[in-house]
C-alpha positions as a Markdown table, in Angstrom:
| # | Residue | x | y | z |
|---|---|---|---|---|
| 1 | Unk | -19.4 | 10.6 | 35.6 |
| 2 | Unk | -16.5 | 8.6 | 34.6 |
| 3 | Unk | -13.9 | 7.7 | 37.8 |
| 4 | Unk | -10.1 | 6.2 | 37.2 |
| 5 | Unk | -9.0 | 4.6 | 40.5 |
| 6 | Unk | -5.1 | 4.5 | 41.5 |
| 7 | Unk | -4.1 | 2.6 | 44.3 |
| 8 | Unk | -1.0 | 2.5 | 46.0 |
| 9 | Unk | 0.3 | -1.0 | 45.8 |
| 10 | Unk | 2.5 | -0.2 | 49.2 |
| 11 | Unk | -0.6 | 0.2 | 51.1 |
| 12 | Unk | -1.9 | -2.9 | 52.2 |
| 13 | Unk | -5.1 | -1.6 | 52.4 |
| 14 | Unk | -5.1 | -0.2 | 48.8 |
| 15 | Unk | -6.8 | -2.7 | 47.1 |
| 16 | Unk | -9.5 | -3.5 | 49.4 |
| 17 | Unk | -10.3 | 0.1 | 49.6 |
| 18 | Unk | -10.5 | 0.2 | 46.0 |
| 19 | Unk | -13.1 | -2.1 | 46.3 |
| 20 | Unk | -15.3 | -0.7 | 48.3 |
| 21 | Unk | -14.9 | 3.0 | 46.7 |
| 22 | Unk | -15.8 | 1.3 | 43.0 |
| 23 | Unk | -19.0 | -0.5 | 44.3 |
| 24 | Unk | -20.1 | 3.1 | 46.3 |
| 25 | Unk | -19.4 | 4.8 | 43.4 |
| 26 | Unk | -21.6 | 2.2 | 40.4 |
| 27 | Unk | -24.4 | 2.6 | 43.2 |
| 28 | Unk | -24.6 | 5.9 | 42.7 |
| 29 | Unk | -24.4 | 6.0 | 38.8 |
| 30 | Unk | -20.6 | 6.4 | 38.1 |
| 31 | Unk | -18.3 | 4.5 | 36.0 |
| 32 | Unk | -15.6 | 3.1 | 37.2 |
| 33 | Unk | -12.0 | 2.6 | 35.4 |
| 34 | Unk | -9.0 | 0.5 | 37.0 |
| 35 | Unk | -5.6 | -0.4 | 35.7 |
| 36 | Unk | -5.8 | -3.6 | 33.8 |
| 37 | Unk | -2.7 | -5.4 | 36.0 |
| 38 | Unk | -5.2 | -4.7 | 39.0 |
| 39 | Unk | -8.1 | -7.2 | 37.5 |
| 40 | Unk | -6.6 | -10.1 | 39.7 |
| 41 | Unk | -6.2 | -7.8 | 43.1 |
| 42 | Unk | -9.4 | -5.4 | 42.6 |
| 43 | Unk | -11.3 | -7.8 | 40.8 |
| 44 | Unk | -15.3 | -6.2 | 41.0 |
| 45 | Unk | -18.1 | -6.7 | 38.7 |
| 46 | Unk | -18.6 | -3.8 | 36.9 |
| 47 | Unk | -15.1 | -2.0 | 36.8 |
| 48 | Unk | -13.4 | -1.5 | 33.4 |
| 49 | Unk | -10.0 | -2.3 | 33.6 |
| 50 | Unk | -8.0 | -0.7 | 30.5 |
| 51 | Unk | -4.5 | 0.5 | 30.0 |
| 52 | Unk | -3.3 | 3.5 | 31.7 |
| 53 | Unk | -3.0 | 6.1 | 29.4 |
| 54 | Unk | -6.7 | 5.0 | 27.9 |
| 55 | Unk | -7.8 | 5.1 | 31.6 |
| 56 | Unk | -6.4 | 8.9 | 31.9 |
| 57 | Unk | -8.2 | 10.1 | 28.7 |
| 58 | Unk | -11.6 | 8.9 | 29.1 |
| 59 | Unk | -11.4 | 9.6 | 33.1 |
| 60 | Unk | -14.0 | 12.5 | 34.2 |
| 61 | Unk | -11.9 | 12.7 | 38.1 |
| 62 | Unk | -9.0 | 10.5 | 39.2 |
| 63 | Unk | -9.8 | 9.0 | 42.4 |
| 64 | Unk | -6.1 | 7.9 | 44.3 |
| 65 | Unk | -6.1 | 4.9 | 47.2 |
| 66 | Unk | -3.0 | 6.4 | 49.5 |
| 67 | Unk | -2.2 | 9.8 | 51.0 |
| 68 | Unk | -0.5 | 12.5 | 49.8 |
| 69 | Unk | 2.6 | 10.6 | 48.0 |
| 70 | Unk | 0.3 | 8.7 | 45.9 |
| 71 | Unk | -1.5 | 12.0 | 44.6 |
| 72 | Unk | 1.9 | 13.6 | 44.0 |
| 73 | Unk | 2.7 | 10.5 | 42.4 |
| 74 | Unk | -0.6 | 10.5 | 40.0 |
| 75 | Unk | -0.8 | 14.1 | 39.9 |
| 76 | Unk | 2.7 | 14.1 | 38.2 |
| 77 | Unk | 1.9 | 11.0 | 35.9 |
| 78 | Unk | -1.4 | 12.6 | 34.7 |
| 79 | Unk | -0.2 | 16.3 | 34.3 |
| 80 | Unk | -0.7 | 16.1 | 30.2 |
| 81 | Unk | -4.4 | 15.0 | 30.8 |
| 82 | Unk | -5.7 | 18.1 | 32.9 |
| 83 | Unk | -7.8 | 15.6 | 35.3 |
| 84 | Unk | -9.1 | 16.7 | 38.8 |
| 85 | Unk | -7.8 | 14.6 | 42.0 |
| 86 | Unk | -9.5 | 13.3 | 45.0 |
| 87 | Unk | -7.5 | 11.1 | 47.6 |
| 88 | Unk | -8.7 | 8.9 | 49.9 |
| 89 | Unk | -6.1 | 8.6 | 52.8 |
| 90 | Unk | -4.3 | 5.7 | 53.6 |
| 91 | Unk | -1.4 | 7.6 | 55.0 |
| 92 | Unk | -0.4 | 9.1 | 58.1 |
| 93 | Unk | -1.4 | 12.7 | 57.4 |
| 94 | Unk | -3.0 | 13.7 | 54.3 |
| 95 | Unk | -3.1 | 17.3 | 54.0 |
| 96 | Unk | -3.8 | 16.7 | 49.6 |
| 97 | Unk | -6.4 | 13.9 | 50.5 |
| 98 | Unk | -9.6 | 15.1 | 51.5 |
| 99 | Unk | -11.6 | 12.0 | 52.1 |
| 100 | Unk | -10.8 | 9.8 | 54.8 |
| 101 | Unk | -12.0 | 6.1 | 54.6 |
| 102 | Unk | -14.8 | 6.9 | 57.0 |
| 103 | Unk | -16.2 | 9.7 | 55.1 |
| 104 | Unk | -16.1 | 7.4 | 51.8 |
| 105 | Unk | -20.1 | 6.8 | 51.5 |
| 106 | Unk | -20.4 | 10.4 | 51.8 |
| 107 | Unk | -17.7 | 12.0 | 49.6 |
| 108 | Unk | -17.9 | 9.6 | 46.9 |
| 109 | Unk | -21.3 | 10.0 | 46.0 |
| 110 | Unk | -20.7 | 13.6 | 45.7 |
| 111 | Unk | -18.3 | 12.6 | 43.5 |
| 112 | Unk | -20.7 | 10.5 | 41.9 |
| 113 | Unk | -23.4 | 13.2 | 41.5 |
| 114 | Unk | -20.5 | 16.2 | 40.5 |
| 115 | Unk | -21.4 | 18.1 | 43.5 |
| 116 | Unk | -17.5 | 19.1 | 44.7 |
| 117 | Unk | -15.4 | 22.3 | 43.7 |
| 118 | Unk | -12.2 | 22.4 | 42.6 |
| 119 | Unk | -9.3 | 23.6 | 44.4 |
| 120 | Unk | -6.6 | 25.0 | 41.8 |
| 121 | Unk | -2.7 | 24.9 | 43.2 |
| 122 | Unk | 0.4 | 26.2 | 41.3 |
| 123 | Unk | 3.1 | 23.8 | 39.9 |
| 124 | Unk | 6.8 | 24.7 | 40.1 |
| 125 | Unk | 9.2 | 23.3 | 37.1 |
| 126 | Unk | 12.8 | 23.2 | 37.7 |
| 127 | Unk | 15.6 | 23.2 | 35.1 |
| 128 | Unk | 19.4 | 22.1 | 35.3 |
| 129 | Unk | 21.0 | 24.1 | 33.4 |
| 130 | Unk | 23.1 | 23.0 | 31.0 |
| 131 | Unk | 23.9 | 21.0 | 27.8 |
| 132 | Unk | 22.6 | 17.7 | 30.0 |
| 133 | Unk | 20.2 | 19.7 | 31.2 |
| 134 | Unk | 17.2 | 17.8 | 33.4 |
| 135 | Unk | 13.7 | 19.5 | 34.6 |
| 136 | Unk | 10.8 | 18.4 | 36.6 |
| 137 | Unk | 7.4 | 19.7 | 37.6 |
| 138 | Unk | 6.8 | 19.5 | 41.6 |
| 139 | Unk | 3.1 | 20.3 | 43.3 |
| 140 | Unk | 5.1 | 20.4 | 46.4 |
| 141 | Unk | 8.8 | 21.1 | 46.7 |
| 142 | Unk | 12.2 | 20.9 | 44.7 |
| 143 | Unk | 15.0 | 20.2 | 47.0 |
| 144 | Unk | 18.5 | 20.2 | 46.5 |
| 145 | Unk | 20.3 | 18.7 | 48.8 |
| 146 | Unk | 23.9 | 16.9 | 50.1 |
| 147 | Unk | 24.1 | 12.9 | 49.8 |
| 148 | Unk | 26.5 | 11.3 | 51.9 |
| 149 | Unk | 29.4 | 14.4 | 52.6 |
| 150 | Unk | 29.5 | 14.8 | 56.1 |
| 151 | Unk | 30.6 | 18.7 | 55.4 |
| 152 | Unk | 27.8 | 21.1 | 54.9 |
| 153 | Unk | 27.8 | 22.7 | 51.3 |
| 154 | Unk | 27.4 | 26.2 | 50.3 |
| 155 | Unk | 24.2 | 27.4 | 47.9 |
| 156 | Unk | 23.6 | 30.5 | 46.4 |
| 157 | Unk | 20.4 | 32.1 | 45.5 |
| 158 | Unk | 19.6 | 34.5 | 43.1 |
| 159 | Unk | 16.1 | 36.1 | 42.7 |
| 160 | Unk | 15.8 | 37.5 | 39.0 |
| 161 | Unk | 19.7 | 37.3 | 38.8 |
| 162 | Unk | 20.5 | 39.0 | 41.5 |
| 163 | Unk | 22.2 | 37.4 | 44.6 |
| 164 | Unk | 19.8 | 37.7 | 47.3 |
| 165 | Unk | 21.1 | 34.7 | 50.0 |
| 166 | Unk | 24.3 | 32.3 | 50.5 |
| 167 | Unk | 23.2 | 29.6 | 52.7 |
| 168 | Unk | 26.1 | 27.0 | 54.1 |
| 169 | Unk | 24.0 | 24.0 | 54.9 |
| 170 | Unk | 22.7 | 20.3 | 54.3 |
| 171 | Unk | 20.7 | 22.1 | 51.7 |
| 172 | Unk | 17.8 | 24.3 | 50.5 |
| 173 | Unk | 13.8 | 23.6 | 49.7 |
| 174 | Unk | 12.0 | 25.5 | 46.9 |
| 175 | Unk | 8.1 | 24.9 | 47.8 |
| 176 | Unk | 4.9 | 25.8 | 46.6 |
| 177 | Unk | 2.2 | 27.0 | 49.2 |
| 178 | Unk | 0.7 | 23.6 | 49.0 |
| 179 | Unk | 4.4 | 22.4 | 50.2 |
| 180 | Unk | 4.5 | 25.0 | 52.9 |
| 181 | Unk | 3.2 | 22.3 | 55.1 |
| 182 | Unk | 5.7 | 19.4 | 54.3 |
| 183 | Unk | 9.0 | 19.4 | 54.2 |
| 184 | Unk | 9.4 | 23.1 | 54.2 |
| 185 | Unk | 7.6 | 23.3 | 56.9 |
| 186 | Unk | 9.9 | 20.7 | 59.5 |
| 187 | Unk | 12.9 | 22.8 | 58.1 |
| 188 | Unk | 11.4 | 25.5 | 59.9 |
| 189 | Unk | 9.7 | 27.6 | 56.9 |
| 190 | Unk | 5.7 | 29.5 | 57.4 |
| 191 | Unk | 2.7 | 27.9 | 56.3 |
| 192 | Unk | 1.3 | 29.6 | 53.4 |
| 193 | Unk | -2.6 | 29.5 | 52.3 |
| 194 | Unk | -2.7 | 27.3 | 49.7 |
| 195 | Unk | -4.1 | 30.1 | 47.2 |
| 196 | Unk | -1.2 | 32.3 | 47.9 |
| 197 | Unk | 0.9 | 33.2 | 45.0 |
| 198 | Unk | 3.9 | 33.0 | 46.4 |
| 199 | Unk | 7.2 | 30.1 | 46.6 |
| 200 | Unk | 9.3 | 29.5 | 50.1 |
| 201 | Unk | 13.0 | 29.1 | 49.9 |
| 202 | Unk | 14.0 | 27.4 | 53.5 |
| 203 | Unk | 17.3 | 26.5 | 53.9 |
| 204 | Unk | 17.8 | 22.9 | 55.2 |
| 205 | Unk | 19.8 | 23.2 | 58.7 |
| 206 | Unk | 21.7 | 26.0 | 58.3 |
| 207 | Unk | 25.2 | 26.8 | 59.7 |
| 208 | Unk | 23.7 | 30.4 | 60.7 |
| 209 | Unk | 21.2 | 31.6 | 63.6 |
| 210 | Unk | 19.9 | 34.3 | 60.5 |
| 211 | Unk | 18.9 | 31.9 | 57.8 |
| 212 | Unk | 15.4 | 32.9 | 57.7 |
| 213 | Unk | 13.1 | 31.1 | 55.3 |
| 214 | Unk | 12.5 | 33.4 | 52.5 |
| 215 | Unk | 9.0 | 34.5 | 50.5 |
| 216 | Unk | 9.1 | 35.4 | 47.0 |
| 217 | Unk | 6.5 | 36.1 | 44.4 |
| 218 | Unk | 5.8 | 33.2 | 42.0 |
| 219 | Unk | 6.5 | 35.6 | 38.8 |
| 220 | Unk | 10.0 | 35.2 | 40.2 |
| 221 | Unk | 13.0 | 33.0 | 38.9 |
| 222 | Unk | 15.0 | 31.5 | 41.8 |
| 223 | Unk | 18.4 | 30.2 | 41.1 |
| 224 | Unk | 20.1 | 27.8 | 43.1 |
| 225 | Unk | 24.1 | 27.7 | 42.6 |
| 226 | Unk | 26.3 | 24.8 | 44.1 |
| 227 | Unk | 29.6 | 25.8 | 45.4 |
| 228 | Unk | 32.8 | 23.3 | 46.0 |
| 229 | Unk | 31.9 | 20.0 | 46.5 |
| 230 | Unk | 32.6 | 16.3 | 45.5 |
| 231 | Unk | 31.3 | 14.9 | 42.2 |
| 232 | Unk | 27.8 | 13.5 | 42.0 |
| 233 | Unk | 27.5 | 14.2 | 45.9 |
| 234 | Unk | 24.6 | 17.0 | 45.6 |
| 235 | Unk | 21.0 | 16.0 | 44.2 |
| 236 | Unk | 17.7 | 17.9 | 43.0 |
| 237 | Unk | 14.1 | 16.7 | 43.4 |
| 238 | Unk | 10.8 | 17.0 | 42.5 |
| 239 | Unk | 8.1 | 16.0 | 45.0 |
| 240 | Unk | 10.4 | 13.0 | 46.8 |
| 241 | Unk | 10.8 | 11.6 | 43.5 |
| 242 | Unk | 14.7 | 9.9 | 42.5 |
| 243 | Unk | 17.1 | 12.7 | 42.3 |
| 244 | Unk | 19.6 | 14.0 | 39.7 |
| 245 | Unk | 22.8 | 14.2 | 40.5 |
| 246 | Unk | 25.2 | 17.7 | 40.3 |
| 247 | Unk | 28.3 | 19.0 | 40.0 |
| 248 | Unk | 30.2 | 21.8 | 42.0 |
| 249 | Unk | 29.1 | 25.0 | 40.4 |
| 250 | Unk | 26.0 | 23.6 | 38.7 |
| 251 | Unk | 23.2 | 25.9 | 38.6 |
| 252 | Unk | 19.3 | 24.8 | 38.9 |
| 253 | Unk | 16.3 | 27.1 | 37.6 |
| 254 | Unk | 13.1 | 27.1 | 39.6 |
| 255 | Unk | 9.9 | 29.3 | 38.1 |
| 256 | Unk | 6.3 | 29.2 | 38.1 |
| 257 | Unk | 5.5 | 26.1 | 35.9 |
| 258 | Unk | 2.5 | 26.4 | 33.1 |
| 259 | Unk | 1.0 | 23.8 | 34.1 |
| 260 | Unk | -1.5 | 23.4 | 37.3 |
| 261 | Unk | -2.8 | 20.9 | 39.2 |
| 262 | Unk | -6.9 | 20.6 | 40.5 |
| 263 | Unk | -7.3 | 19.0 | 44.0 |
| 264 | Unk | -11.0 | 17.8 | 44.2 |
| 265 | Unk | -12.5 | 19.8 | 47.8 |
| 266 | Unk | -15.8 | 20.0 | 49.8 |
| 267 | Unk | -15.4 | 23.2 | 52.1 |
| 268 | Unk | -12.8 | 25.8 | 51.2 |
| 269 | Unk | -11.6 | 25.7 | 54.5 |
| 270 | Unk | -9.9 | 22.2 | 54.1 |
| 271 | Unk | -6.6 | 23.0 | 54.2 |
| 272 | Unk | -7.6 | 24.8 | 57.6 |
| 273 | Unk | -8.9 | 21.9 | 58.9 |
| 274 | Unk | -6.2 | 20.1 | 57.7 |
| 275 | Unk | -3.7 | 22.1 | 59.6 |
| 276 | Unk | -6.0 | 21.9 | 62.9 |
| 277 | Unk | -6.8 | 18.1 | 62.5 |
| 278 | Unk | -3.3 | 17.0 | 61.5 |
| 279 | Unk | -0.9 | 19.3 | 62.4 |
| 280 | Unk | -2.1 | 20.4 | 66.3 |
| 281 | Unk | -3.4 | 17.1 | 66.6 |
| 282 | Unk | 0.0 | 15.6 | 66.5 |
| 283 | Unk | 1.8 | 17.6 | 69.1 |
């Protein structure tokens, strides 16, 4: 078993972590790949540090130091090498990581030893469309949404070309059932199992009391059409990444992408716990 280790470098933590997770993971037989500019900040006898792409292709499992915006970070980066993810989480909720530090000794020698499933989720790839056209793949959400107008802006959508909701708003959220529970979710949209096949168009506040979050099936196209606004004062993203920029009138595609993504799991009701852990935990 071959492991490729990804810290985020915005975690303090990170690199100690890293650390520990590479010497519990040699113990129990693995190899262990690292970045080569982290030798000086994760310096541990035994690791392999190598560039990144050779990292990615010889990797058996990508093992991510962060929570959930450092898998959605990798998971993006690695997309072309079809590698499973396990995050350890560093963050303050982690509903993609499912190993917390404490649970390390555990999880990771189950890593070690191959004894995890794999939990498959659905990608969503976006399209500007256009002769400067730009696309993205998102494991959570697209979002299109206003920059610094004051005024709220008016979005179409279109299910299969036909017009199915106008929302007047700060904007709208496309997500995946694994996004049900982020953004999607604040904006007032359901929670979805993550092995629904299904996408959830929420409107971000809307200037109506029946803007209802909307489910569709994920064989469905949803467009999203800008109405009148200033230049360059709209944007579309994938997963919290930088935005693009668009025009009044500009039109974005969202379908099913053909590509997937493989979430390394223990129980098949970890997203359950998740939600009971996390989520009611917080209130």
């Amino acid at each position: 078993m071959t492991v490729y280790i990804s810290p985020n470098p915005g975690k303090p933590m990170a690199y100690g972590i890293s650390q520990r997770a590479a010497q519990i993971l040699m113990a129990h037989g693995a190899k262990v790949l690292m970045q080569m500019n982290l030798r000086e900040e994760c310096n541990t006898m035994g690791v392999q540090f190598l560039p990144q792409k050779e990292c990615l292709e010889k990797t058996d499992v990508i093992l991510t130091i962060g929570g959930d915006g450092t898998i959605l970070h990798e998971a993006n980066l690695s997309l072309e090498y079809h590698k499973p993810i396990l995050g350890i989480n560093l963050g303050r909720c982690g509903f993609l990581a499912t190993c917390e530090v404490d649970e390390m000794e555990q999880k990771l020698s189950a890593v070690a030893r191959g004894d995890y499933m794999l939990d498959t989720r659905m990608l969503l790839y976006v399209r500007v469309l256009g002769d400067d056209s730009w696309e993205g793949h998102a494991l959570n959400d697209v979002v299109m949404t206003k920059g610094r107008l004051q005024q709220a802006i008016d979005f179409s959508i279109y299910c299969d070309d036909i017009l199915v909701e106008h929302y007047r708003g700060d904007g709208v959220i496309v997500a995946t059932p694994t996004g049900s529970t982020a953004y999607s979710l604040a904006a007032g949209g359901p929670i979805l199992d993550s092995q629904t096949k299904g996408v959830v168009v929420t409107p971000i506040c809307p200037h109506s009391l029946a803007s209802p979050a909307m489910v569709f099936a994920q064989e469905r196209k949803i467009n999203i059409c800008v109405g009148q606004v200033a230049d360059e004062e709209v944007f579309i993203s994938c997963d919290g990444a930088a935005g693009y920029s668009l025009c009044a009138g500009a039109t974005a595609e969202v379908r099913l992408s053909d590509q997937i993504v493989q979430l390394i799991t223990f129980s098949k009701a970890d997203q359950f716990q998740a939600i009971d852990q996390k989520l009611r935990g917080r209130r």
